[in-house]
C-alpha positions as CSV (number, residue, x, y, z in Angstrom):
1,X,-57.1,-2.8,-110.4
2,X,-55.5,-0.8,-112.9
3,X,-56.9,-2.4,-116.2
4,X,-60.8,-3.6,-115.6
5,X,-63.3,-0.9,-116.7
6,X,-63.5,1.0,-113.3
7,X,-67.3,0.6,-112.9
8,X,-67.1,-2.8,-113.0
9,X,-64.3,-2.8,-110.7
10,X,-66.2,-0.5,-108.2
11,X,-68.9,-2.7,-108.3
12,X,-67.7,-6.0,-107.2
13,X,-65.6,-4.5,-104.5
14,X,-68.7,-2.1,-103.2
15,X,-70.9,-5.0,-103.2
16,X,-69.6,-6.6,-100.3
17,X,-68.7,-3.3,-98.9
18,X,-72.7,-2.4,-99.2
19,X,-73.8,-5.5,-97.4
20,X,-71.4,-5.2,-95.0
21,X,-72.8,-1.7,-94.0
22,X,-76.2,-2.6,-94.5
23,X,-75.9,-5.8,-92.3
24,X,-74.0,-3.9,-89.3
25,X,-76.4,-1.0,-89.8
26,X,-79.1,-3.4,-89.0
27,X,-77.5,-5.1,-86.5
28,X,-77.2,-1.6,-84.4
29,X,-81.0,-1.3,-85.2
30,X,-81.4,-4.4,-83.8
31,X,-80.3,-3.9,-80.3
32,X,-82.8,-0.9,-81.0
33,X,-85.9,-2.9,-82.1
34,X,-85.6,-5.6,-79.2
35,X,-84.5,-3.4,-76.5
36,X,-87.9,-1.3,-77.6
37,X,-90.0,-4.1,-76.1
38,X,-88.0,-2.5,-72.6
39,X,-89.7,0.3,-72.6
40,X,-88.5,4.5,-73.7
41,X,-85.8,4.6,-71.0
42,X,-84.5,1.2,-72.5
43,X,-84.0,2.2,-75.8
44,X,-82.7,6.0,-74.6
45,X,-80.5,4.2,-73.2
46,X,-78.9,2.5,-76.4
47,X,-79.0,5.9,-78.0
48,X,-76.6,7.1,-75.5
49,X,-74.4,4.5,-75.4
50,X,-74.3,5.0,-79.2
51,X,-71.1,7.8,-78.5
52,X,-69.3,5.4,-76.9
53,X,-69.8,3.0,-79.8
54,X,-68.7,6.1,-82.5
55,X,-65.4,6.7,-80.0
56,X,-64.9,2.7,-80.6
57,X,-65.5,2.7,-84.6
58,X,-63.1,6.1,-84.3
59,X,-60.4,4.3,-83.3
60,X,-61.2,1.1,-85.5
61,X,-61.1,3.1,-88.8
62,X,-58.3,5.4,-87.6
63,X,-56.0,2.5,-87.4
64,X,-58.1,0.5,-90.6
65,X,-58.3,3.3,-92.9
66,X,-54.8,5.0,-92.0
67,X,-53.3,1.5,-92.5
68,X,-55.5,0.6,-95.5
69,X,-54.7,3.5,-97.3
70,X,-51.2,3.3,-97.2
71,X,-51.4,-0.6,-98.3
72,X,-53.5,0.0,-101.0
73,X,-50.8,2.8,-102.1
74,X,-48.2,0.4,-101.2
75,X,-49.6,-2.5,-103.7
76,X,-49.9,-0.4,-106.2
77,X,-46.2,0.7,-106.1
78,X,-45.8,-3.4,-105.8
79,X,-44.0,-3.2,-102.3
80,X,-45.7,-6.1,-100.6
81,X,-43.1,-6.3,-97.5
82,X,-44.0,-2.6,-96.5
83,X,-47.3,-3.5,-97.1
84,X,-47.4,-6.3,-94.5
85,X,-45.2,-4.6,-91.6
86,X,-48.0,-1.6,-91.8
87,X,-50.6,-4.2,-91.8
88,X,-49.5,-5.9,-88.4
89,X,-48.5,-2.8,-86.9
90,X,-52.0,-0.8,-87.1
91,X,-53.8,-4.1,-86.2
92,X,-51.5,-5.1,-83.0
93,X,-51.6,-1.1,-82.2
94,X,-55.6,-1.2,-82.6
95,X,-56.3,-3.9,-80.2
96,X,-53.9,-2.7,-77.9
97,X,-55.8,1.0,-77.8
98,X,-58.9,-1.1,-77.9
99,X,-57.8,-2.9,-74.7
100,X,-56.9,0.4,-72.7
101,X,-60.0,1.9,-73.7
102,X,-61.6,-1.0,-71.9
103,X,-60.0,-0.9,-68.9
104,X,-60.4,2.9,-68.2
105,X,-63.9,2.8,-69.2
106,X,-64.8,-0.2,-67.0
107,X,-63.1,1.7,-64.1
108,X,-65.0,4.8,-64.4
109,X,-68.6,3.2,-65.3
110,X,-71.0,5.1,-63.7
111,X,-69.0,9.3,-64.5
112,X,-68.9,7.2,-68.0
113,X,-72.6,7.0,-68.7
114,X,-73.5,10.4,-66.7
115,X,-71.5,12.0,-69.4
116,X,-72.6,10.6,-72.4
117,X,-76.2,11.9,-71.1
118,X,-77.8,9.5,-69.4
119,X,-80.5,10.3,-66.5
120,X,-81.1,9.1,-63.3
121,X,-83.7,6.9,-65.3
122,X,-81.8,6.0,-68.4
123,X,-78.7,5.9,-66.3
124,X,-79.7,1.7,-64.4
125,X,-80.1,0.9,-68.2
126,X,-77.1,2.5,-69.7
127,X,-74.4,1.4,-67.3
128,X,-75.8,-2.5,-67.6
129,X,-75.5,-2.2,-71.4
130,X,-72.0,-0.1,-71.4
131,X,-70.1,-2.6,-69.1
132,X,-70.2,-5.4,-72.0
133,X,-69.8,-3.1,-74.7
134,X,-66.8,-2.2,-73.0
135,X,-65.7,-5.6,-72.6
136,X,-66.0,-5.9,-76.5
137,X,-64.0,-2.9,-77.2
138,X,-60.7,-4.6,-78.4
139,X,-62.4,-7.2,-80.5
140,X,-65.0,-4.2,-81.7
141,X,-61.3,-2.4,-82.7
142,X,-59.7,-4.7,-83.9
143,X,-62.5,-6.2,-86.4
144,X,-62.7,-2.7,-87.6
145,X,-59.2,-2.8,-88.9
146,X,-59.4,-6.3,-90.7
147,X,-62.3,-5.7,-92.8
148,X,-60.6,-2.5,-93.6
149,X,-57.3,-4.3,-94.6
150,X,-59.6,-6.8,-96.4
151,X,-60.8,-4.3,-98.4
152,X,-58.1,-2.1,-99.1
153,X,-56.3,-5.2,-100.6
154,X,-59.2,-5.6,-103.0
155,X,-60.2,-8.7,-101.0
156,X,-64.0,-6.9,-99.7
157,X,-66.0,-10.1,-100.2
158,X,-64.0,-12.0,-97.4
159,X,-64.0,-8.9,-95.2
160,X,-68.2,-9.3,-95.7
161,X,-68.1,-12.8,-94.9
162,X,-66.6,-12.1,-90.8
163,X,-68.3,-9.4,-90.5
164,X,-71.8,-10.6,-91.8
165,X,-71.1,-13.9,-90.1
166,X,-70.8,-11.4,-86.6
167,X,-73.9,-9.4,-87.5
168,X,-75.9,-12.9,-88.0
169,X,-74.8,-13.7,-84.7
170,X,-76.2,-10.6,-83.0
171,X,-79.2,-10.6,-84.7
172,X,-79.8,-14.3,-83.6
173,X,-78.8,-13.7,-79.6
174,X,-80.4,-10.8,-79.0
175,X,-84.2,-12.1,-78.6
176,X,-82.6,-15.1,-76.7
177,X,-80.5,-13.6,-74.7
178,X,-83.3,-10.3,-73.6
179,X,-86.3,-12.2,-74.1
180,X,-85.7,-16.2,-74.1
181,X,-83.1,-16.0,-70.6
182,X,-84.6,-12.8,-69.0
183,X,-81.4,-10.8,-69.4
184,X,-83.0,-7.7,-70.7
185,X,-80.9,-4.8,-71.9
186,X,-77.6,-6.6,-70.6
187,X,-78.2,-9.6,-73.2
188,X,-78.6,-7.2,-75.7
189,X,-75.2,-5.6,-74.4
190,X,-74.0,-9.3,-74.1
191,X,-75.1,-10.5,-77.5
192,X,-73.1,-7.6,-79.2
193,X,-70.3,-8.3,-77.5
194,X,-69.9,-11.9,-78.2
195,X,-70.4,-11.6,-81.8
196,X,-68.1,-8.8,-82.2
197,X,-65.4,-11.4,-80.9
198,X,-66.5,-13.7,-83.2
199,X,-66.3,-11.5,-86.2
200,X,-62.9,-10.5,-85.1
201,X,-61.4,-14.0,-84.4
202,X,-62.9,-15.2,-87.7
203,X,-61.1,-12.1,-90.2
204,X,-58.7,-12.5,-88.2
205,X,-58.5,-16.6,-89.8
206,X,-59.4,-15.1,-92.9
207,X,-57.3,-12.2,-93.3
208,X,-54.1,-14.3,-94.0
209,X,-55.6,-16.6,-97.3
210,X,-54.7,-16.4,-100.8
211,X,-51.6,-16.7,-102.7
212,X,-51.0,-12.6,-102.7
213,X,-53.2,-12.0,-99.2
214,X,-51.8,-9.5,-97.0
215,X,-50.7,-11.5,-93.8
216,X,-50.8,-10.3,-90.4
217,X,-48.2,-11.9,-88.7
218,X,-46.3,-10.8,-85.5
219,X,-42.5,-10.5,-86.4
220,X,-44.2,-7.9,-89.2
221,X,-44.9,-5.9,-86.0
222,X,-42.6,-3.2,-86.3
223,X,-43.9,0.4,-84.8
224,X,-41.9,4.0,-85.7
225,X,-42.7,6.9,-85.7
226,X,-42.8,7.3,-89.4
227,X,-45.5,4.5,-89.9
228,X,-47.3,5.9,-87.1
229,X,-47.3,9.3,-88.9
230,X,-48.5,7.5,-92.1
231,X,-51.5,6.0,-90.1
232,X,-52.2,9.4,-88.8
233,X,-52.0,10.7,-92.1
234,X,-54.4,8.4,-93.7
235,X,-56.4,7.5,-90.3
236,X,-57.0,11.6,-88.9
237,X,-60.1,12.3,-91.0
238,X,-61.8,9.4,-90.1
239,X,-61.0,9.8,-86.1
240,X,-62.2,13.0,-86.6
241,X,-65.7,12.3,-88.6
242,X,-66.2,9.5,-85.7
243,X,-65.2,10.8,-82.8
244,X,-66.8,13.9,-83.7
245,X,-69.9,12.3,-84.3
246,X,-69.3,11.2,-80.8
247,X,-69.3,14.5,-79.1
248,X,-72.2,16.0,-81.0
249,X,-73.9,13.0,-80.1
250,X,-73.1,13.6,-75.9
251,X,-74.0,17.2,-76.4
252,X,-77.1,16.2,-78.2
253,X,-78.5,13.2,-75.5
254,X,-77.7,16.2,-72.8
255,X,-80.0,18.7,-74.5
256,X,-82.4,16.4,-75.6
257,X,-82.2,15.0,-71.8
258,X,-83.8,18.6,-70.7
259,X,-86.9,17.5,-72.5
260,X,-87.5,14.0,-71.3
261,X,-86.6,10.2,-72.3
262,X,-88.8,10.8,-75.1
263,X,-86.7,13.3,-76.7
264,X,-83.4,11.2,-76.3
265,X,-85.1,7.8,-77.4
266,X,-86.9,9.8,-80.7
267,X,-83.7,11.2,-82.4
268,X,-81.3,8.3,-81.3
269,X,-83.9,6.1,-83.5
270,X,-83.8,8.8,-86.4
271,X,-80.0,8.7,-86.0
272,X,-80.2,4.6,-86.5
273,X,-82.3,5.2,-89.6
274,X,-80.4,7.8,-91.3
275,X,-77.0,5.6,-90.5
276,X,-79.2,2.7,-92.6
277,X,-79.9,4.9,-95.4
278,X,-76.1,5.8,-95.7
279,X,-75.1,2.8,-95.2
280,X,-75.4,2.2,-99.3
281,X,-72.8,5.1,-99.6
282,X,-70.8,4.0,-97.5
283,X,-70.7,0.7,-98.8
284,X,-70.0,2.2,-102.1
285,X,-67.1,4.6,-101.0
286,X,-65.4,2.1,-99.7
287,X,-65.5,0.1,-102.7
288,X,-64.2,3.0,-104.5
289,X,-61.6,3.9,-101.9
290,X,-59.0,0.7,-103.0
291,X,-59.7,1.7,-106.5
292,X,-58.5,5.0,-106.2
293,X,-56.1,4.5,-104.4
294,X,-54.4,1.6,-106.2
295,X,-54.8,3.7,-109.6
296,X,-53.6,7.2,-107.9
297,X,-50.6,4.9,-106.5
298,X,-49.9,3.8,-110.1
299,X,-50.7,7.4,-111.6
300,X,-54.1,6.5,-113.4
301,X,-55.5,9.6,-112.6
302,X,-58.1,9.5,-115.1
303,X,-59.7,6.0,-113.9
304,X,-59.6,7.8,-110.2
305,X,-62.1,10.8,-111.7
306,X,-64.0,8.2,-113.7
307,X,-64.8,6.4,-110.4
308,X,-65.7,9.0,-108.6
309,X,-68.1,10.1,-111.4
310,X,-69.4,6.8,-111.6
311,X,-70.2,6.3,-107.6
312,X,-71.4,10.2,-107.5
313,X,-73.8,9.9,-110.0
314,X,-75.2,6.6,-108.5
315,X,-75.3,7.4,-104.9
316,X,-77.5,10.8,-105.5
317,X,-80.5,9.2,-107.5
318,X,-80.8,6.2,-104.6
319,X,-80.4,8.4,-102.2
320,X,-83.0,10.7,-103.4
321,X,-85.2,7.6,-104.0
322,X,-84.9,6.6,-100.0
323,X,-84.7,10.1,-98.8
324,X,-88.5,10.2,-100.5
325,X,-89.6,7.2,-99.0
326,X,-88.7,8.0,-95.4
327,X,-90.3,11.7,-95.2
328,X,-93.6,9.4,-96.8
329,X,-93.2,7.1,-94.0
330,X,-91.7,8.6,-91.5
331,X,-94.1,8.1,-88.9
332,X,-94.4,4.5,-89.5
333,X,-90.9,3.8,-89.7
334,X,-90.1,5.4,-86.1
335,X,-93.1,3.2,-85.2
336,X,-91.9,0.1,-85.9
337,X,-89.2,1.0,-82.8
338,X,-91.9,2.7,-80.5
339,X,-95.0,1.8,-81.2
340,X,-96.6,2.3,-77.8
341,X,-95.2,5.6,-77.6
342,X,-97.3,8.4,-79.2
343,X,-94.7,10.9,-78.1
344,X,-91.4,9.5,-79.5
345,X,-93.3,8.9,-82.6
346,X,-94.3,12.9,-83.3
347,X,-90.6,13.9,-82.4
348,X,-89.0,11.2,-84.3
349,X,-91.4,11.2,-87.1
350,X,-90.7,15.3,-87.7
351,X,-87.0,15.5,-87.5
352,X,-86.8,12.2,-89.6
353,X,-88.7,14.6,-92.3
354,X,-86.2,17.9,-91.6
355,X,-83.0,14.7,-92.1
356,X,-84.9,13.3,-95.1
357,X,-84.4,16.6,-97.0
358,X,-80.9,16.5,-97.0
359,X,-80.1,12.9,-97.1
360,X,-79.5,13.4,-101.3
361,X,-76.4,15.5,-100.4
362,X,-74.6,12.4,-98.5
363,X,-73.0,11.1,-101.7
364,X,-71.1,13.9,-102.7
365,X,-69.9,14.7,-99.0
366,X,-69.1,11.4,-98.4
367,X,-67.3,10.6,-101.4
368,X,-65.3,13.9,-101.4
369,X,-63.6,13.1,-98.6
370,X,-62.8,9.4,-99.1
371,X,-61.6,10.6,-101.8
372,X,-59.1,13.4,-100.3
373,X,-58.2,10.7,-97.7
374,X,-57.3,7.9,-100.0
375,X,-55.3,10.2,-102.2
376,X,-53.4,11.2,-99.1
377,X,-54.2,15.0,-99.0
378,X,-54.7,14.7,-94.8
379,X,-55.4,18.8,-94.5
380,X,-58.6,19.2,-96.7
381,X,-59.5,15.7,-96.1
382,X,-59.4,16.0,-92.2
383,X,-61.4,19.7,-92.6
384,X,-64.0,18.2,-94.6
385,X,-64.8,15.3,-92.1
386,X,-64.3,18.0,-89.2
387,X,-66.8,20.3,-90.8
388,X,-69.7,18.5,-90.4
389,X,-69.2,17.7,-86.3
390,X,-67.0,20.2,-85.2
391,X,-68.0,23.2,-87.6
392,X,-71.5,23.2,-87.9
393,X,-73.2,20.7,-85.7
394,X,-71.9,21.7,-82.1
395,X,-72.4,25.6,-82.7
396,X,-75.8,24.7,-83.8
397,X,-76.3,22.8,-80.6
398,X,-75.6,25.7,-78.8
399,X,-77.5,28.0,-80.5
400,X,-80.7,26.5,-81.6
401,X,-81.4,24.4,-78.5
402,X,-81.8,27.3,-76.6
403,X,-84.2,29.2,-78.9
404,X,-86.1,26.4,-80.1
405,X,-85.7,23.8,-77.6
406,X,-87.4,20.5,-79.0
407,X,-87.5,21.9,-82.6
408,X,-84.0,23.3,-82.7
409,X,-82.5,19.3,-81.6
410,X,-84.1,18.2,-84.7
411,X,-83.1,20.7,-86.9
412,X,-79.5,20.8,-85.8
413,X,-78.5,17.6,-88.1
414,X,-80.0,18.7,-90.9
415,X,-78.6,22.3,-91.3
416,X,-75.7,20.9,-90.5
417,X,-75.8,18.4,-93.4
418,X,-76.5,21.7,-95.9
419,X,-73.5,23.7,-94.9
420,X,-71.6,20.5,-94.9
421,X,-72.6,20.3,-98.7
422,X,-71.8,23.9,-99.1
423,X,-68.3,23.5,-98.2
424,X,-67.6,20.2,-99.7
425,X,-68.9,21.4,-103.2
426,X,-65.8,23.5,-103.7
427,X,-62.9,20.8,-102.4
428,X,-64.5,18.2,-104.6
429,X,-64.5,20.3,-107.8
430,X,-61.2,21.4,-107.3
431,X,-59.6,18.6,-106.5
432,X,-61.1,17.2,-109.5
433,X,-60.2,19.7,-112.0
434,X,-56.7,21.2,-110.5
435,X,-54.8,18.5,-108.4
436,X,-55.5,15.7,-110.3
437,X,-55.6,17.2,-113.5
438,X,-51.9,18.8,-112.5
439,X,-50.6,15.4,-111.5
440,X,-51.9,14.0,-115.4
441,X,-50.6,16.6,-116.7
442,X,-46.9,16.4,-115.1
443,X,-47.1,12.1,-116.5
């Protein structure tokens, strides 16, 4: 970690990072694609139940990323027992939150999907499909933290293999389940569920191989207050980016819900694409997120600027390459979803364009703040992935929708995107040039 030419070392640990994202990016477009062949409510349906997924993946990189960052610090220091007792206590703690969240969501179905957005028509659909996503919820958690501890260990390519092996599954039983046995929108419900418990019993196997593996092992289970805080330290910014997403995504389906299925069904398709697209960054930040923080825990500072340098510069021109090709094709790619829908075509296919224009910034934002968050700086890190939800998209909810009704929902994203940018400039820039150049200097 601390000797191999860092692009290289980026590299084979974003690899499986990439196709990790790109596989479970597809996989949520899958339940998408099939559930299509349901008709507009059907697919609204999914995109609504999409917030309760982002509350789900909240919690699973809270706990993966607060514990992952502190292990990665922790291996590079060389303190392998610290390292273990933080990796069984996030994971035991996840699927235990995981758990609760099932239970109270279960209980309270029906308020559930009312107030993620869905109407009296979406609402048949979205409370068959939430009940087994539910059901999933501790599996859905608790995978989430594994592949997280893979990867922050610097062991990403068995992290891709359960959760690849998952997304296969899915893939696979959705058409039988909705199609072949009749089950419609609660085998696609059904089909995510069961493979999330796959994915999650197998890194959970895996998790605990190699000579120097990280091992997750009850007696390591030893919660305080103190490792809590160090979870919260390293997991806030991500529970914030997520379960921010979240609520702008509730606030979104209920003003989009004013205007009809169509509107709900057009920009929770868009939202599938764009996640696909970023995906690749994604995949690539969190190949660069053991390798800074292994080299900022052994005071390579320079290799941690390099890095980001390297992943920067690479995410903006492929990025700029899909962000052409999707305003191209946009109409064709929101097709492929809804063909048979003239209506959620136009709306998807125009705020698809508005998304595409800003799609280039992602790398930098993104980066930044895995950055921050792997270095340990909680405050700018946690503003940075607030900004973007909390900041900008919400207000602009409130104060676009009403002036511009259809236009102003797909414009929201977008701006918010640009003054996410705006602000993220500044944080990056200085934390390149001032706190890490200080903390060289002081070696």
């Amino acid at each position: 970690m601390t000797t191999v030419p860092v692009e290289k070392l980026v590299a084979s640990l974003a690899v499986p990072a990439i196709v990790i994202m790109m596989v479970s990016a597809l996989y949520n477009m899958a339940d998408t694609y099939f559930v299509g062949a349901l008709g507009t409510s059907a697919t609204a349906a999914v995109g609504v139940s999409f917030s309760l997924m982002a509350v789900i993946q909240a919690v699973g990189f809270f706990f993966g990323h607060g514990a992952g960052n502190y292990i990665s610090r922790a291996l590079g220091s060389r303190n392998t027992a610290d390292a273990e007792i933080m990796a069984a206590t996030g994971f035991f703690t996840a699927f235990c939150i995981g758990a609760a969240i099932a239970a109270a969501g279960s209980l309270f179905l029906e308020p559930l999907a009312r107030l993620l957005g869905a109407t009296e028509t979406i609402l048949p659909f979205a409370r068959d499909y939430l009940r087994f996503i539910l059901l999933g919820c501790p599996f859905m958690v608790s995978s989430l933290m594994l592949n997280n501890l893979l990867r922050f260990q610097g062991s990403a390519f068995t992290g891709m293999i359960g959760m690849i092996s998952g997304a296969v599954l899915n893939i696979a039983l959705d058409p039988l389940f909705i199609f072949g046995l009749g089950l419609g929108i609660t085998g696609a419900a059904l089909a995510t569920m069961i493979s999330q418990t796959a994915s999650c019993l197998l890194l959970f196997a895996l998790s605990g191989r190699g000579r120097e593996a990280i091992r997750v092992r009850p007696r390591n289970f030893k919660p305080s207050l103190a490792r809590y805080a160090d979870i919260a330290r390293g997991g806030t910014p991500s529970l914030l980016r997520q379960g921010l997403m979240s609520l702008s995504a509730i606030f979104l389906n209920r003003a989009a819900g004013a205007h009809g299925d169509a509107v709900i069904a057009a920009i929770s398709i868009v939202t599938r694409v764009v996640m696909m697209i970023n995906a690749m960054v994604l995949g690539l930040g969190q190949g660069f997120q053991p390798v800074c923080g292994f080299n900022y825990g052994a005071r390579c500072y320079d290799r941690v600027k390099k890095a980001f340098w390297f992943c920067v510069r690479l995410t903006t021109a492929v990025l700029c390459l899909m962000s052409l090709g999707s305003f191209i094709f946009a109409r064709d790619i929101i097709a492929v979803f809804r063909r048979d829908d003239p209506e959620v075509i136009r709306i998807g296919a125009l705020a698809l364009r508005f998304q595409s224009c800003v799609i280039p910034l992602g790398g930098w934002i993104i980066l930044c703040n895995m950055m921050l968050q792997t270095m340990g700086r909680a405050l700018p890190a946690s503003l940075l992935a607030f900004s973007r939800q909390g900041l900008f998209l919400l207000p602009l909810l409130f104060i676009l929708v009403p002036l511009w009704g259809v236009l102003g929902i797909q414009l929201c994203s977008p701006i918010a995107d640009l003054l996410t940018f705006i602000l993220a400039l500044p944080m990056g820039i200085h934390t390149l040039r001032s706190v890490l150049s200080v903390e060289e200097g002081k070696e």
